[in-house]
N, C-alpha and C positions, 0 to 999 in steps of 0.2 A: 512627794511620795513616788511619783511615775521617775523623776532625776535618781532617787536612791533606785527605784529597782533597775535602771539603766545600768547604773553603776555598778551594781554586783553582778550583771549579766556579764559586763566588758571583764571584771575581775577574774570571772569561773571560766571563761573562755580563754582567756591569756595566763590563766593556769594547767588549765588544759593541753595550751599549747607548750608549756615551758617544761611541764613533764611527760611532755609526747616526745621532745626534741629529743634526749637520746636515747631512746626508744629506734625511734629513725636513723640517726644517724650507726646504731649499732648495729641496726640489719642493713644497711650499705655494707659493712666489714662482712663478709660472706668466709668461712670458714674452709682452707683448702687442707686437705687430708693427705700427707706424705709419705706411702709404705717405704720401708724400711727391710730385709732380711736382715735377721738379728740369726747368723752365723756362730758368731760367739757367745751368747744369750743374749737377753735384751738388755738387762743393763748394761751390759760394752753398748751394741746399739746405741744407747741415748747419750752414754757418754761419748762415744764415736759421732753421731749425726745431731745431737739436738744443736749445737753451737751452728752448725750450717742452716739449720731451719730458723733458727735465732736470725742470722743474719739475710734471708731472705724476706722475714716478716720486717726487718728495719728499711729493706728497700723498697720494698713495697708494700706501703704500708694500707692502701686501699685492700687489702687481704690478711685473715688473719690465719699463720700456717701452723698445722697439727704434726707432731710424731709420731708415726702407729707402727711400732717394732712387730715385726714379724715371724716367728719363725716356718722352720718348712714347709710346713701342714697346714699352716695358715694362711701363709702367701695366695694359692691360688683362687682359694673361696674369697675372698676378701676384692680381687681383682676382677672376679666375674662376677659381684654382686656388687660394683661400683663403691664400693666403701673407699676408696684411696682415689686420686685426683691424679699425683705423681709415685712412681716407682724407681726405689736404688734399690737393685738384685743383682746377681752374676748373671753372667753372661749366660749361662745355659737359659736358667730362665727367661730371659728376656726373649730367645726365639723362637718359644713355647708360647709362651703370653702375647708376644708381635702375632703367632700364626691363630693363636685361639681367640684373643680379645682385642687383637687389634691395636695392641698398645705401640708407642714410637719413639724410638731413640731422639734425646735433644744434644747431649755433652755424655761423651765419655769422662772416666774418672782417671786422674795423674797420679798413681803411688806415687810415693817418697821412700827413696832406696839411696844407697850408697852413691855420692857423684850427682843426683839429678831427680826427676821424676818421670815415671815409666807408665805408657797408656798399653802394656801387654804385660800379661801374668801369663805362669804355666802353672803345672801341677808336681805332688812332691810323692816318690814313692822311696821310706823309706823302714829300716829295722834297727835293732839296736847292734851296737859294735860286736857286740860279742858273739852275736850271733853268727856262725863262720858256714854253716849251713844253707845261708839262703845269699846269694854273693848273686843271682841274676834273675829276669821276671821267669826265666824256665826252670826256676824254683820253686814258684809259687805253689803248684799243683800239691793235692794235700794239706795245707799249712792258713791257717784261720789272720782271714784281713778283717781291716777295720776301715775306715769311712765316716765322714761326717754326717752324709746323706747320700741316698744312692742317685739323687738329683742334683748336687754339687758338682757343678762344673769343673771350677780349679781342686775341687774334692775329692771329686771319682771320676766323670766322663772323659777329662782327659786322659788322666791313668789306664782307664777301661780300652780307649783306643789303642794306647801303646801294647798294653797285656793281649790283646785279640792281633796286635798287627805280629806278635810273633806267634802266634797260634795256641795262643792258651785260651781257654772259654772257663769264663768266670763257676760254672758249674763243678769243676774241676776239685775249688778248692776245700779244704776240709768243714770252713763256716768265713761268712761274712755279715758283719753285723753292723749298725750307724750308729751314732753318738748324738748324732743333732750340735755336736759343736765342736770346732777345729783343734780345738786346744784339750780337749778331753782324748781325742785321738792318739795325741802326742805323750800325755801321761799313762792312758794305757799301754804301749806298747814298753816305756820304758819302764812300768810297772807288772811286765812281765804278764799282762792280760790278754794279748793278741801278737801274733807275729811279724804279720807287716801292718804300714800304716800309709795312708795317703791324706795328701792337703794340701790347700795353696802354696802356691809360693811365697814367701817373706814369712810365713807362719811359724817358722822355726828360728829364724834371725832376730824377730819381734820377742819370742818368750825369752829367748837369749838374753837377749839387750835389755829385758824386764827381768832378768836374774831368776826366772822361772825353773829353765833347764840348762843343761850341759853339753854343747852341740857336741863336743866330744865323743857320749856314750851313743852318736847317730849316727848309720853309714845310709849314704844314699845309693838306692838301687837302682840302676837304668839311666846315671849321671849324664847330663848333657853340656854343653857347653856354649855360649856366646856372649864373644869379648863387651857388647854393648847392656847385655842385661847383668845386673851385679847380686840378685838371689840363684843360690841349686836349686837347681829344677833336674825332671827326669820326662819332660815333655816335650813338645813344640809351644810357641809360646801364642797368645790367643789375645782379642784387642781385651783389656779391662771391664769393670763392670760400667754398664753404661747408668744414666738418669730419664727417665723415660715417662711421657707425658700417657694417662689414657686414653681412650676411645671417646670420652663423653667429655672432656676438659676440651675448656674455651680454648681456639688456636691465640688469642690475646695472650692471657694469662701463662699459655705457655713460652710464647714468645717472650714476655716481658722476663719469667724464670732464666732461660736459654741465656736472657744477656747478663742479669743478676750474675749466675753461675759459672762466664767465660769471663768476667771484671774481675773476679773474686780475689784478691791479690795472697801470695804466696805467701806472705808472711803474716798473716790475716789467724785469728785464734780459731775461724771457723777451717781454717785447711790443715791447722796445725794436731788441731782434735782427732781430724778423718785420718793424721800419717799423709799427707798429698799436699802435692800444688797446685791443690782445686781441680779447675775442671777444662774442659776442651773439646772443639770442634768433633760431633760422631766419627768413632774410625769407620772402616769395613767391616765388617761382621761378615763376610763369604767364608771366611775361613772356620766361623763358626759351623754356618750351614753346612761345609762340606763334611765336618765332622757328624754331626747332628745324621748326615743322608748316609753318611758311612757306617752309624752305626745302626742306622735305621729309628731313630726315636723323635720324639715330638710331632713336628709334624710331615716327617717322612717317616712315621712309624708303619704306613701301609704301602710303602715305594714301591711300585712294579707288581700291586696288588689291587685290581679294583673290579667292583663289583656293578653287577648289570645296573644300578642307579647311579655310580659316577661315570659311567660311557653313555648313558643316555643324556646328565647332565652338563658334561662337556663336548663331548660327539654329536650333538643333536642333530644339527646341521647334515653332518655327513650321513648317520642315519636316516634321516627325514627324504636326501637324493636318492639312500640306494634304497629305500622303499616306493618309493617314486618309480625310479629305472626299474622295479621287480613287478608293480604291478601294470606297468606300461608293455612291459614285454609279454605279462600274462593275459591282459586285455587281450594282445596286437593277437597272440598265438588263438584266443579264443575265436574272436573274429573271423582270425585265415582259416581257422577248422570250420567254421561254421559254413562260410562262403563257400570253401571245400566240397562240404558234404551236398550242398544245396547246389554246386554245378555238377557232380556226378547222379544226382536223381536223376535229370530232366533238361533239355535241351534248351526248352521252352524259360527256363529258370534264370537263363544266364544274364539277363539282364539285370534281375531282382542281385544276383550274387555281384555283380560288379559295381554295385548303389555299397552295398555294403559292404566290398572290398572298399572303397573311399571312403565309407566314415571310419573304416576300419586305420587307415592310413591317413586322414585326416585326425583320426585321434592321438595318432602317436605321433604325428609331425606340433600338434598342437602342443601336448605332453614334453616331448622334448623341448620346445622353444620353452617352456617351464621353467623345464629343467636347467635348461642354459642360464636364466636367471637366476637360480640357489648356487651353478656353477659359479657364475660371475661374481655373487655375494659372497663366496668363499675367495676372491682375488682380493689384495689389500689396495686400500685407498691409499691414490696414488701421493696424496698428502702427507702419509705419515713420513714422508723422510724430510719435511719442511725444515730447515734449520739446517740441513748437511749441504742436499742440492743445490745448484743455482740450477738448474733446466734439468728437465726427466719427461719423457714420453716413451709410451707403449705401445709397438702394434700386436695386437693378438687376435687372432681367426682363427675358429675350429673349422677344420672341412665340413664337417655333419655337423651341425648346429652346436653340440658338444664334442669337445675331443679329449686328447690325450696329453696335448700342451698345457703345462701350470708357471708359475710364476710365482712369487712371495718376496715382501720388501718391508721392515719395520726397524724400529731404532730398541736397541735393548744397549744400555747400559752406555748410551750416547755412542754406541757404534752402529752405524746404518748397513744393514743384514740385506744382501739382494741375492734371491736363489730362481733359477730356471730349470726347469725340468720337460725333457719330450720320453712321455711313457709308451709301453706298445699300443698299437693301435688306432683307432678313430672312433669317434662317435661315442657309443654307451659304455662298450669293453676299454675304450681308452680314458671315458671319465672318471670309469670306477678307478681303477690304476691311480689317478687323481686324486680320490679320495685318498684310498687308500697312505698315499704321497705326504698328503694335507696333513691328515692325523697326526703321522709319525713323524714329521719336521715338526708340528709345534708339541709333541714329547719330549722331541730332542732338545728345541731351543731353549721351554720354558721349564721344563721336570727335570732334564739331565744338564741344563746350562752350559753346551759345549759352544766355545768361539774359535777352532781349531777349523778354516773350512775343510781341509783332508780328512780329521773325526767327522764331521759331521755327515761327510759323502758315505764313510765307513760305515757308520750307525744305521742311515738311509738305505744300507744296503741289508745289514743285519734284519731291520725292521720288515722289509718288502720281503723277504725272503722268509722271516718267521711269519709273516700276516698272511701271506697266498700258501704256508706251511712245502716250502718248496724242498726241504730239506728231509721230510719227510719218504718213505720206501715207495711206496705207492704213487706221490704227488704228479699228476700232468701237467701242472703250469710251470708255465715257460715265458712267463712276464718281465717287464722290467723295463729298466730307464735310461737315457745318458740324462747328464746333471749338470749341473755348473753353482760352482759358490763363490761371493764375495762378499768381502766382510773391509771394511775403511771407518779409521779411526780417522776423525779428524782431528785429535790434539797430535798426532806424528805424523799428520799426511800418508800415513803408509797405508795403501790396501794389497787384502792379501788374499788370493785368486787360489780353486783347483777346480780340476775340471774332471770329469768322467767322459770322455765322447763329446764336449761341446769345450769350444775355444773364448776365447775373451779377446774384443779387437779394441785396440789403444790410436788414437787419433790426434796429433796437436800441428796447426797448420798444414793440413792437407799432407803430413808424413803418418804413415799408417804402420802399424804393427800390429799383426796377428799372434797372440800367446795361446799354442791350441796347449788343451787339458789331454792327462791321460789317455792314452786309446785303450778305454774299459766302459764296460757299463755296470749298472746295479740292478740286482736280484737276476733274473734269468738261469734256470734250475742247470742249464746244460755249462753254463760259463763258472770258471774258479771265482770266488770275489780277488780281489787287488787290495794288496795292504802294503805299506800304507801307500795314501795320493801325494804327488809331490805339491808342495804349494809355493806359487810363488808371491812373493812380497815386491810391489812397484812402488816409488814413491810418486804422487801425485801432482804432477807441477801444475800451475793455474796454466788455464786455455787446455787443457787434456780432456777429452770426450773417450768415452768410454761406451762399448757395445757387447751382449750378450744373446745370442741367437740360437734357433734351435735350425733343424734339415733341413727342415719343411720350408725356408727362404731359400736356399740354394741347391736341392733338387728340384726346383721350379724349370719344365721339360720347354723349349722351346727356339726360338733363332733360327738361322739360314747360315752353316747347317742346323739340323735338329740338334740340340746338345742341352747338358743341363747346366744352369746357370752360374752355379759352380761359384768356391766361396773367394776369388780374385776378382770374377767381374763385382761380387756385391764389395768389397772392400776397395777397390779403385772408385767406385762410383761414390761410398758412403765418405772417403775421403776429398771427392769433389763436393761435396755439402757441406764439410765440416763447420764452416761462418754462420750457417742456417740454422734459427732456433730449431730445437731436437723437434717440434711438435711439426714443423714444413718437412723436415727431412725424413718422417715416417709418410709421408703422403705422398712425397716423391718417391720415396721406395717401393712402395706400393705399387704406384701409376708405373712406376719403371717396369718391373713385375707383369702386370698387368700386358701391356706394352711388348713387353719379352716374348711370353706366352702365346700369342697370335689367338689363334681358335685352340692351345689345348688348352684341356679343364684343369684347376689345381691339384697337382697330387697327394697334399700333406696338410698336417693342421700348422702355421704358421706363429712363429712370438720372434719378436724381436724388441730390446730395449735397451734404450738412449740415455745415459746418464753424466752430468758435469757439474761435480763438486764445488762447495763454493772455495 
C-alpha cells in the first residue's frame, strides 16, 4: 500500500513538471514590441515592415518580435506610455521623441533608388501641369496646400523651411489641410481637390512605377538638383528615417537588434519589402536639428524663451554667487553704517566700533573665501580634456580672493574647446563679469552650438553687452572683456585660434612664436564691437606646447630698472622651459614672477595655461 502510494506521488509530480515545462520555457520568449509609422496606412505598414520583424524574430530567437503600426496620432502616446520597445519613424519624429522620451538612434534606413541605395531623403513640393498659375513658392499665397501631416518631416517640415526661407508664412495661404497619408496627397491634387501638394521624396516615382499615376500631369515646384540623389526633390536633402531603441529597452537586446539589422543582406525578402538595402551605421542628424531650431519646434519650440524656473534650473550656480556677493555687500554696508554711527556719538565708543568694524571685515573676508570656492566650482576639471592632451597645467590667482580672470575647457563633439577670459576689474565687480561670461559661453556652446572661435567671441560680445543692457539710452556700464578662443580637432591636427586683446604663444624646442589676437575687446558700452575676428588655423606638430595668458602675467611692475615685465621676457623664459613637464613650468613661472617683483605688491588677477596635445 505505502509502494503504490509512493508511486502515484512520483507520477503527479512528474506530471506536474512535464506540464510546467512549457509554461517556463514560453515566459523565457519575452515579447518585444516594434512601432512602426504607418505613413501610408497600416496595411502598407505590415506589408512594408512585417517581413523585417519576421526576420529579426529568426535571429533572435530568445525574443518574440510584435508589429504595432502606427499612425500619426498614435505614435506619440504609445511611445510615452512604453507600449513599443523599438521605433522606425521619420526623422522629424525621431528628434522630438530623442528630446521628450529619450529614445536612441541604432541604424539608419538605406532607400532603394535608381543606381544604389540612399541613407538622405528630401521633400516634394508639387501641382498639377496645367496648372500655369502657380510656377514658384511666391505663389503660394492665397492658394489651398495639402500635406500628409503637419508633423511629416519628408511631408511638410522640410517644405515648410524652404516656403518661410523665401518669406512666405504659412498663414498666408488660402487653407491647409492633412490627409494622414502620402499617397492620398498625390491623388488629391491631381483630382483637382487642393492646389499644391507636398511629400517625400521617391513618393511619386514609387506610384509611377506601380502604374498608380502619370508623372507627366506633375510639375515640381522649387526643383533642385544633385547629380548623386536620383529622386525630384524641391528641398535640401536630410539623413533617412532612422531605427531607434527606447528609454526602458535592454542595451543587450538592443545591441543584439543593431547587428541583426547592419547583416541584413541586400537581396534578402526582408530589404526588398521595405524598397532598401536594409540598414546602416546612424548618420548625423545636426542637420536635422538645425532645421527643427530654425524653425523653432520640438524641442527648441521655446529657443531664446525662458522662464524664471528654467534660469533658476540651469543658472543655479550663478545665481546662488550673485546672491551671495549681494548679501555680503549688504551685511559689509550694514556694519560700516552701524560702526559709523556709533563712532560719531561718543569718543569714549571707539573701541566698541573698531571690535565691530573687524567682525565687520572679518565676515566679508570669510564670505568671500566662500565665495571663491562656488567660483572655483564654476572652473572645469582639468580632466575633461583626458584623451586629447598629453600635459595641461593651470596657473590661476585672483588678486582679491575673487577676481575677474575666467577660464573654460571641455570636449564637445570630440573637439577640445579651451576659452580664457580677463573681465573688467578685481574682486566682486570682476567675478560678477564672470558670471555673467559663464552663462553666456555655455548658451552659446550648448543651445547655439557654434565651433566658429571668431562667432563665438562675436556672440560673447552680443551676450555681455545685452546682459549689462549696454545698448540701452540711459546704460552707465562700461564693462567688458579681452578673450581668447581655441578650438583643435584632433582627427586634422588643425587648431584654430582668435583672440580679442589676448595672443596665443606656440613653442617647439625652445623656438617660440607669439600669435597675438585682434586688438579689440568685448562689450564695453564706449567701444564699436569688431566683426568679424580673424581666425587663425595652425597645424599641430607633435613636441608643440601651446600657452594662453591673460595681463595680469606680464604687467607684473618690477626689476632694476622699474619696468613691467612685459610679454618678451615671459616668452624667452617660458621658451627656456619648454622640456619641463607643464605642471614645473607653472611653478617656475610663478617663483620667476615672484622673484621679478622685489617688494612690489601684484597688480592683476593672474591665469595662464599650458597645454600639449597628444
Amino acid at each position: 500500500m505505502r509502494d503504490r502510494f509512493v508511486s502515484i506521488a512520483v507520477i503527479s509530480v512528474l506530471a506536474v513538471l512535464i506540464v510546467s515545462m512549457p509554461i517556463v520555457a514560453w515566459a523565457d520568449v519575452s515579447e518585444i514590441h516594434i512601432g512602426v509609422l504607418a505613413n501610408k496606412g497600416k496595411s502598407a505598414a505590415i506589408k512594408t515592415w512585417q517581413p523585417l520583424v519576421d526576420y529579426l524574430g529568426n535571429k533572435i530567437q530568445e525574443h518574440r518580435f510584435i508589429l504595432v503600426p502606427l499612425d500619426f496620432d498614435e505614435l506619440y502616446p504609445e511611445v510615452e506610455a512604453g507600449c513599443v520597445d523599438f521605433i522606425i519613424t521619420n526623422t522629424g519624429h525621431y528628434i522630438e521623441l530623442e528630446a521628450n522620451y529619450g529614445i536612441s538612434r541604432i541604424a539608419t534606413f538605406r532607400n532603394a533608388g535608381p543606381g544604389g541605395f540612399y541613407t538622405k531623403f528630401g521633400g516634394v513640393l508639387f501641382v498639377r501641369v496645367d496648372c500655369d498659375d502657380i510656377r514658384t513658392i511666391r505663389d503660394f499665397p492665397g492658394r489651398k496646400v495639402l500635406a500628409a501631416d503637419e508633423k511629416s518631416f519628408g511631408g511638410w517640415l522640410m517644405q515648410l523651411r524652404e516656403i518661410k526661407a523665401q518669406g512666405i508664412n504659412p498663414n498666408q495661404f488660402a487653407e491647409f489641410r492633412s490627409t494622414g497619408n502620402h499617397e492620398e496627397v498625390v491623388f488629391s491634387i491631381l483630382e483637382g481637390k487642393s492646389d499644391i501638394g507636398a511629400v517625400r521624396t521617391d513618393t511619386l516615382e514609387r506610384m509611377a512605377e506601380e502604374g498608380k499615376i502619370d508623372l507627366s500631369l506633375i510639375r515640381i515646384i522649387n526643383e533642385q538638383y544633385d547629380p548623386e540623389f536620383p529622386f525630384r526633390h524641391s528641398t535640401g536633402l536630410y539623413p533617412e528615417w532612422p531605427f531607434a531603441k527606447a528609454l526602458h529597452t535592454d542595451s543587450l537586446i538592443a545591441q543584439n537588434v543593431a547587428v541583426a539589422l547592419l547583416t541584413l543582406p541586400e537581396d534578402s525578402h526582408a530589404a526588398k519589402a521595405a524598397q532598401s538595402g536594409g540598414w546602416t551605421i546612424p548618420e548625423d542628424y545636426n542637420s536635422v536639428h538645425e532645421l527643427f531650431r530654425e524653425l523653432q519646434l520640438g524641442p527648441y519650440e521655446s529657443l531664446g524663451e525662458f522662464n524664471i524656473i528654467d534660469v533658476v534650473k540651469k543658472y543655479w550656480q550663478v545665481i546662488l554667487l550673485s546672491a551671495l556677493l549681494l548679501v555680503v555687500t549688504i551685511v559689509a554696508a550694514v556694519w560700516i553704517s552701524i560702526a559709523n554711527r556709533r563712532l560719531g556719538t561718543a569718543l569714549s565708543e571707539l573701541n566698541i566700533s573698531h571690535i565691530e568694524l573687524e567682525k565687520a571685515n572679518s565676515l566679508l573676508t570669510e564670505s568671500m573665501q566662500y565665495a571663491r570656492i562656488i567660483q572655483e566650482s564654476l572652473l572645469p576639471n582639468l580632466q575633461v580634456l583626458d584623451g586629447v592632451v598629453a600635459d595641461l597645467a593651470v596657473l590661476w590667482e585672483p588678486l582679491n580672493i575673487i577676481g575677474g580672470d575666467y577660464y573654460w575647457m571641455e570636449q564637445i563633439d570630440g573637439k577640445a574647446f579651451i576659452f580664457v577670459a580677463d573681465c573688467t576689474g578685481h574682486g566682486i565687480p570682476g567675478a560678477m563679469v564672470t558670471m555673467i561670461l559663464s552663462a553666456s559661453l555655455d548658451f552659446i556652446l550648448h543651445e547655439e552650438g557654434l565651433t566658429d572661435p571668431g562667432q563665438i567671441l562675436t556672440e560673447i560680445d552680443q551676450a555681455v553687452r545685452g546682459r549689462l543692457r549696454q545698448d540701452e539710452p540711459n546704460s552707465t556700464s562700461d564693462d567688458g572683456l579681452e578673450a581668447a578662443v581655441c578650438i583643435y580637432d584632433p582627427c586634422t591636427g588643425i587648431l584654430s585660434f582668435a583672440g580679442a586683446g589676448l595672443p596665443l604663444l606656440r613653442v617647439k624646442e625652445k623656438d617660440a612664436q607669439l600669435i597675438r589676437g585682434d586688438r579689440a575687446c568685448r562689450g564695453y558700452r564706449t567701444l564699436r564691437p569688431m566683426v568679424p575676428f580673424k581666425v587663425h588655423e595652425l597645424v599641430i606638430e607633435p613636441e608643440t606646447t601651446l600657452y594662453m595668458f591673460t595681463d595680469g602675467i606680464t604687467d607684473q611692475m618690477g626689476g632694476t630698472p622699474r619696468r613691467l615685465f612685459g610679454q618678451k621676457r615671459l616668452v624667452d623664459f617660458i621658451a627656456g622651459l619648454s622640456r619641463q613637464p607643464l605642471v614645473e613650468q607653472m611653478s617656475a613661472v610663478e617663483e620667476h614672477l615672484r622673484s621679478y617683483r622685489q617688494d612690489e605688491n601684484v597688480r592683476d588677477d593672474m591665469t595662464l595655461i599650458g597645454f600639449r596635445f597628444k
